[in-house]
LOFI-839907 format. One record per residue (C-alpha): residue number from 1; x, y, z. Coordinates in pm, 1 decimal. Last residue first. Layout:
// residues N
num_u_v_w
NUM_X_Y_Z;
...
// end
This chain:
// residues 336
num_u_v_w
336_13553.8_9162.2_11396.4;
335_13485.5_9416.0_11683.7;
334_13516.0_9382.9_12037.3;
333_13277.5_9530.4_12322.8;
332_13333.3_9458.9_12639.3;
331_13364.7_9083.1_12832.2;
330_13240.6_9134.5_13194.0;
329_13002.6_9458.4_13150.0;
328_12943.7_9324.9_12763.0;
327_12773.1_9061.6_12934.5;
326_12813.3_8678.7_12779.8;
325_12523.9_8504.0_12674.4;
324_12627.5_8164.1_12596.7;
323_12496.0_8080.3_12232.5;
322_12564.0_7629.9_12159.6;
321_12665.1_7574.8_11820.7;
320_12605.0_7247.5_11599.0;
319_12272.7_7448.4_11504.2;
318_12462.8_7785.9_11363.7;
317_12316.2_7973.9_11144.4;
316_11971.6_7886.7_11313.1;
315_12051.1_7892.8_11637.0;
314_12234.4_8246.5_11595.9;
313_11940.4_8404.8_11395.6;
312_11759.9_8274.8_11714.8;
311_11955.1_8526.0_11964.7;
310_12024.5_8754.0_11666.9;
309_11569.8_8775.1_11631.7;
308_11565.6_8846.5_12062.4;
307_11787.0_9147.9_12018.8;
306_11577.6_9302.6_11760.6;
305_11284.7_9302.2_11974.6;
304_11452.4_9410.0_12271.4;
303_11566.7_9724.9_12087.5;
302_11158.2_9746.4_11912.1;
301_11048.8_9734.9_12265.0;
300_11248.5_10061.9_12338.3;
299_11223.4_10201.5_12006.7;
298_10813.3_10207.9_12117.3;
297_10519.0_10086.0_11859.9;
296_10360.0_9871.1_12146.4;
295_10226.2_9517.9_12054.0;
294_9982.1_9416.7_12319.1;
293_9866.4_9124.8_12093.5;
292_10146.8_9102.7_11796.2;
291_10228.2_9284.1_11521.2;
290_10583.7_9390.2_11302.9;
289_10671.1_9663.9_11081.0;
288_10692.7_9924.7_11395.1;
287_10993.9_9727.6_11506.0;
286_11077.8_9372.8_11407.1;
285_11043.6_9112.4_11134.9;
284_11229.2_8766.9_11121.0;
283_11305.2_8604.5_10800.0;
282_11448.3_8273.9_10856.5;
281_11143.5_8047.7_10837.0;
280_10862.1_8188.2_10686.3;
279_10541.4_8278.1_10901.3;
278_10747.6_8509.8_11046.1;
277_10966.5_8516.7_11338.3;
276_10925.3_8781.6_11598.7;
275_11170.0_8512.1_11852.1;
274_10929.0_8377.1_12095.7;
273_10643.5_8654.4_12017.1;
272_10559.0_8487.8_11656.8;
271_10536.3_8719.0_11414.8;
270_10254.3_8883.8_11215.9;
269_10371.0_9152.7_10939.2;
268_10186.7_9451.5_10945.2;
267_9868.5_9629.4_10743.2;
266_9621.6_9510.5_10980.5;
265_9753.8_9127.7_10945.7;
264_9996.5_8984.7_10736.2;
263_10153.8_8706.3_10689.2;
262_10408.5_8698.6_10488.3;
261_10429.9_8575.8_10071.6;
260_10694.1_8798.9_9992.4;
259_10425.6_9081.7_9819.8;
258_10337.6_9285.0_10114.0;
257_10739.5_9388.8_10099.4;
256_10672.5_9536.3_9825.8;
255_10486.6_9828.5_9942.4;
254_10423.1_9790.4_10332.9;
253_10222.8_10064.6_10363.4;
252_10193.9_10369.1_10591.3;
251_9950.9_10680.8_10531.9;
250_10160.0_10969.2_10752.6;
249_10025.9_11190.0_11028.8;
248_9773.8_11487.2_11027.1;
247_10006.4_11737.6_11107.1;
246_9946.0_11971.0_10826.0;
245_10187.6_12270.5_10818.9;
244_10107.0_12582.7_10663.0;
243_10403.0_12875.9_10618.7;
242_10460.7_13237.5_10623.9;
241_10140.4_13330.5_10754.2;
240_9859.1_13588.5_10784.6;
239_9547.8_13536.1_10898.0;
238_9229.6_13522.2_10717.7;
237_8871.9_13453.3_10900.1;
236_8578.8_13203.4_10818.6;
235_8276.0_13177.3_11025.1;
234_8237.2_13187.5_11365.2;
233_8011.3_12869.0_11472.0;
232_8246.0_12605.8_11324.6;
231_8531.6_12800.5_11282.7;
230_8706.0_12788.3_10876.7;
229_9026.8_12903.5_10865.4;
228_9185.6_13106.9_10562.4;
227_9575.1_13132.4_10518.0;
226_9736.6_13403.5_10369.2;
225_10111.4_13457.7_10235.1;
224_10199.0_13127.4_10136.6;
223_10451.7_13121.1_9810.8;
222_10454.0_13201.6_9423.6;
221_10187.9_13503.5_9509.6;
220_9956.9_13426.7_9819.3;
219_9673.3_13215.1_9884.6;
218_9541.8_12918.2_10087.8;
217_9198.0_12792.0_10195.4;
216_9031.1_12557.7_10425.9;
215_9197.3_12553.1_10737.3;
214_8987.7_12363.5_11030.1;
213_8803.0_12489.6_11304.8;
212_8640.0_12346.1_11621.6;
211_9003.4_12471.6_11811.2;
210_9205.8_12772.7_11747.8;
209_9507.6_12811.5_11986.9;
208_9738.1_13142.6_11909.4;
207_10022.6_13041.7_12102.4;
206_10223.7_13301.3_12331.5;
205_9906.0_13488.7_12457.4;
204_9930.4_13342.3_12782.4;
203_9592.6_13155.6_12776.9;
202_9732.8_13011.4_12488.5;
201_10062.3_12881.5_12644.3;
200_9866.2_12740.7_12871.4;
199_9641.7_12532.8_12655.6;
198_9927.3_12471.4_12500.2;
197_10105.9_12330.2_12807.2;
196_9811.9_12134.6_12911.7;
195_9729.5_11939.4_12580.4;
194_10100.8_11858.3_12648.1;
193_10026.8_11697.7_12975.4;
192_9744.3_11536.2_12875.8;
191_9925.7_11317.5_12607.9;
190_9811.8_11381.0_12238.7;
189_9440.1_11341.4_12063.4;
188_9314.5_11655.0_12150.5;
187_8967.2_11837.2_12258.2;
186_8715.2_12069.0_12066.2;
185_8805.5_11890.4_11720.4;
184_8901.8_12032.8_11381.8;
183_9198.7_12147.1_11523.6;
182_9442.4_12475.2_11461.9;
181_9761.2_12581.2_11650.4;
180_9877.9_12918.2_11536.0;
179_10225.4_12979.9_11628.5;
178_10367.4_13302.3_11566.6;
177_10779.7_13480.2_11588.3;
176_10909.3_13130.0_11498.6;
175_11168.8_13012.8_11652.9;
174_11100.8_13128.9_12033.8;
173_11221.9_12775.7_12207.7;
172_10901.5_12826.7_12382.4;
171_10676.4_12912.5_12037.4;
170_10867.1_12672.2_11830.4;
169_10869.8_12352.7_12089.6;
168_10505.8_12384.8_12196.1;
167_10425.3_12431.4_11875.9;
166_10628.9_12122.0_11742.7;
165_10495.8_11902.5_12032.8;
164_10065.1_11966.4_12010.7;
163_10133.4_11859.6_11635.1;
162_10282.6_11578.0_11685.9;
161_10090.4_11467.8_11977.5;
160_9766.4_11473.5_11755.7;
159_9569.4_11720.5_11699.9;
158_9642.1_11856.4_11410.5;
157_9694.3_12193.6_11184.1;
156_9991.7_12402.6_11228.7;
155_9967.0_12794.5_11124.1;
154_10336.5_12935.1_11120.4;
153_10448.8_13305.5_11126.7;
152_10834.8_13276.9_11050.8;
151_11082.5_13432.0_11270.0;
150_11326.7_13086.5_11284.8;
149_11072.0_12861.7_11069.9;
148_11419.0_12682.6_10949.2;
147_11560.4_12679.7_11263.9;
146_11321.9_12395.3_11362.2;
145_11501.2_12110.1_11109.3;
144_11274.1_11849.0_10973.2;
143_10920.9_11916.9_11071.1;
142_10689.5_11693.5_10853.4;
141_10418.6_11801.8_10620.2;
140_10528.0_12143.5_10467.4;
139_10310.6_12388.8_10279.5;
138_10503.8_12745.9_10245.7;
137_10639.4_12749.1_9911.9;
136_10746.6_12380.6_9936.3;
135_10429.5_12241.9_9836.6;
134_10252.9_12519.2_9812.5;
133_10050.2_12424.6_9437.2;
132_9978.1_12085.6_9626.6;
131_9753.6_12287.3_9852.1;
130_9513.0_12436.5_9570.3;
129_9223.9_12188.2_9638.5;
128_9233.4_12167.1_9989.4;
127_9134.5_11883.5_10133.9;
126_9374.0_11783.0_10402.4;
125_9655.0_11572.8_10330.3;
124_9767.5_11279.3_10504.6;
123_10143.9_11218.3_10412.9;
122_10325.2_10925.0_10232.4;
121_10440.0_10598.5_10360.8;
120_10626.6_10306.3_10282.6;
119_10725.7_10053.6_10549.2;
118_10632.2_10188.7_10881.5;
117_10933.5_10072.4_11048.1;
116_11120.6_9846.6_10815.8;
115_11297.0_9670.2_11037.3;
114_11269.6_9290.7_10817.8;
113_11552.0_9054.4_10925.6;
112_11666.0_8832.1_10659.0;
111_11907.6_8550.6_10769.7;
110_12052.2_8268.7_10534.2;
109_12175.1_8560.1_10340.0;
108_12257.6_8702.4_10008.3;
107_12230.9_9034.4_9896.8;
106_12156.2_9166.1_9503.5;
105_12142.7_9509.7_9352.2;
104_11893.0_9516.4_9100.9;
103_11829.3_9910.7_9093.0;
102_11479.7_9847.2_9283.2;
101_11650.7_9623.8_9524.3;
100_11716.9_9238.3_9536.2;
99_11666.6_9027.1_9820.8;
98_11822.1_8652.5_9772.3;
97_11768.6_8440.2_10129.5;
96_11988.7_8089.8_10205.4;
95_11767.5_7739.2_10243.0;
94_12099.7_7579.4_9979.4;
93_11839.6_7565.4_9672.1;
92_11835.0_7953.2_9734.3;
91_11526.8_8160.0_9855.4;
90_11357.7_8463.6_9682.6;
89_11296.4_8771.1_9784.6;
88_11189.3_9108.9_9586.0;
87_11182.8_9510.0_9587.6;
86_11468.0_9627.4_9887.9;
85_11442.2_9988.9_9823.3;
84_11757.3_10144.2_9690.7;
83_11884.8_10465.5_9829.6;
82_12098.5_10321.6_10085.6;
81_12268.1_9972.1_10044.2;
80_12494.1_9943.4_10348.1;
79_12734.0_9725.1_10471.9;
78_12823.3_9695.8_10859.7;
77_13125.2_9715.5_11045.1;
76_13093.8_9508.5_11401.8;
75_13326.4_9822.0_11561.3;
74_13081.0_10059.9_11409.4;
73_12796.9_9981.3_11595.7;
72_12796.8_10198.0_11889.4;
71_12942.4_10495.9_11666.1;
70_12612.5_10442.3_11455.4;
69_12355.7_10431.4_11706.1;
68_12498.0_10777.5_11851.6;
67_12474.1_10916.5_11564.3;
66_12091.9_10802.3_11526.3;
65_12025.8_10932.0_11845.0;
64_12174.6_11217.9_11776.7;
63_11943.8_11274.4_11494.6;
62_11632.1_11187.0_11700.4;
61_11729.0_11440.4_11949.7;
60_11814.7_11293.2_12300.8;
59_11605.8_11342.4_12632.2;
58_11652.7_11192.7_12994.0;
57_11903.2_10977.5_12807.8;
56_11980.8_10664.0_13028.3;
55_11689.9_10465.8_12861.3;
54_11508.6_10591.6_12534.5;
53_11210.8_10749.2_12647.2;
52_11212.7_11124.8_12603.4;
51_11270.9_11221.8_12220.1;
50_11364.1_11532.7_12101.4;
49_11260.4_11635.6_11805.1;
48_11569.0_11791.2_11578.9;
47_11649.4_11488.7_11327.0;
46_11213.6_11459.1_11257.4;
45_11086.5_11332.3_10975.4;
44_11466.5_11226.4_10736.9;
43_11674.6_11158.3_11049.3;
42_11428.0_10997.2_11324.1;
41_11200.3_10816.1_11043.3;
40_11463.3_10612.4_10915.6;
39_11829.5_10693.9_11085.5;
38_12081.3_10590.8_10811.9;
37_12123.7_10774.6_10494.3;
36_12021.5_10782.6_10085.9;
35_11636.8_10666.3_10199.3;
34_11511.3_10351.8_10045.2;
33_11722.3_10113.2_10301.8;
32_11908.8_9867.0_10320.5;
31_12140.8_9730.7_10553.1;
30_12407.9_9452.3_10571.7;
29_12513.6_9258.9_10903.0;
28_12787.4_9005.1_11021.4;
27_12713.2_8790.4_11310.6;
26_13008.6_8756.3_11589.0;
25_12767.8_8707.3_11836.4;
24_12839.8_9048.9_11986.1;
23_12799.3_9139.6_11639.6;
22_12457.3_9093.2_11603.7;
21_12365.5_9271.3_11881.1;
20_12470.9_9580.5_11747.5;
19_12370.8_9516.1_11383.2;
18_11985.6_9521.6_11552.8;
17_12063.4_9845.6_11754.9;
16_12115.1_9982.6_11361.1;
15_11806.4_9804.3_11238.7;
14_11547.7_9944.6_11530.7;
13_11675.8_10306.6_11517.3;
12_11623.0_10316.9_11127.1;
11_11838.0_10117.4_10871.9;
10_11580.0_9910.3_10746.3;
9_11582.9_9577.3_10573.4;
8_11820.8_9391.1_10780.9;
7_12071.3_9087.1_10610.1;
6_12197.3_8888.4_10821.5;
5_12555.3_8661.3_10778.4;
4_12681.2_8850.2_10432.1;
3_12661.0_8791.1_10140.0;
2_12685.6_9132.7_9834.4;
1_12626.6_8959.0_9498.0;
// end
């Protein structure tokens, strides 16, 4: 039986800041998480996107971010449980938490802090009925390290800001030697100012944009060699390509976690805006996992969040105590 003082399911952006503040209150933390390494969404989707609104960093890659996360809260020295997903809670005659994972391992708490981003989720796949035979021969539907299209002719189908970002970032960071952007739609779903840059990158000749079209066939021996696209008043033409990737976002659930007797509303666990408690006392839930009116999926608001669940963690653990928030400008930073 691992015990500890909190015990966070998660160990993406949200979680790690979460162990953070924590341990200024002198709260000891354990993570876990499905994936085999820290980071969530930012290390195993996308380690080399940059991202643009985390405060004091103009722009960070998600993977430093993550590193960064982890230096900050190594003083407070956290457990981990990584490649087991947390499968069942249950609560102790003595109002203390038991979560087991899905290889049986066992953490005990009176705290349990849910960060589980977007819980369990798998890709959106267009319908084509040969895709799954490319699956890594050329199919890809997340962007985990850009070198790896370095000279590659890529086709990426979306219109979302995902896919509007990775080709603007391989065709003016010149990895791959073609970007072909195409969308179903005659406008986009992502922020005006990067509709903007590809359709100026188009109208430059760097990014082949095809829009009121979607791809509707693959081919090529053992690995992607053609891809067929479908216009809406043109026809259907082949182009060439080394790989196919399907920006069309990712089908979240909350898997188990659906099962612990939470409320939940729209697929996400309702909390209370005073401290993003649950409906069950002493399990808090924070980050993407969580709603709320106005609720905005941002690391930012997730931080403050996380920060707001220690401050009544701390009431709870201990009642006899009174918190005095102290600034880490006056005091620092000191570990256990």
């Amino acid at each position: 039986m691992i015990k500890t003082d909190i015990i966070i399911i998660g160990a993406g952006p949200v979680g790690l800041f979460t162990i953070f503040e924590a341990g200024l209150l002198k709260l000891r933390c354990h993570l876990i998480d499905s994936l085999a390494q820290p980071g969530g969404q930012c290390s195993e989707i996308y380690p080399k996107k940059p991202i643009y609104d985390i405060p004091g960093f103009p722009s960070i890659l998600a993977g430093e971010l993550v590193d960064n996360l982890m230096k900050q809260v190594a003083p407070f020295k956290p457990g981990f449980t990584f490649g087991e997903a947390a499968m069942r809670i249950e609560k102790t005659a003595d109002d203390k938490f038991i979560v087991t994972t899905i290889k049986g391992t066992k953490h005990e708490a009176p705290i349990v802090i849910i960060a589980g981003g977007l819980g369990v989720f798998e890709p959106r796949k267009p319908p084509i009925s040969n895709i799954e035979d490319y699956e890594d021969k050329g199919v890809e539907y997340i962007i985990k390290d850009p070198a790896f299209y370095q000279d590659k002719e890529c086709v990426i189908a979306g219109g979302g800001d995902s896919a509007l970002d990775w080709a603007i970032h391989l065709t003016e960071q010149k990895i791959a030697s073609k970007v072909s952007l195409v969308h179903r739609g005659a406008s986009f779903r992502g922020h005006l100012d990067s509709v903007q840059k590809v359709i100026d990158l188009a109208d430059t000749g760097k990014i082949n944009l095809v829009t009121e079209a979607e791809v509707v066939g693959l081919s090529g021996e053992g690995k992607i060699e053609k891809i067929t696209i479908k216009h809406k008043r043109n026809g259907e033409s082949i182009v060439e390509a080394d790989h196919f990737i399907p920006l069309f976002g990712l089908k979240p659930s909350l898997g188990p976690i659906a099962d612990w007797g939470l409320e939940i509303e729209k697929n996400a666990i309702k909390v209370d805006t005073l401290d993003y408690s649950t409906n069950v006392p002493g399990i808090y839930a924070i980050g993407d996992v969580n709603t709320y009116e106005n609720k905005l999926k941002l690391i930012l608001c997730g931080f403050h969040e996380g920060t707001m669940a220690v401050q009544s963690a701390f009431a709870r653990i201990h009642p006899e105590k009174k918190n005095v928030l102290k600034y880490t400008t006056v005091n620092g930073v000191t570990g256990f």
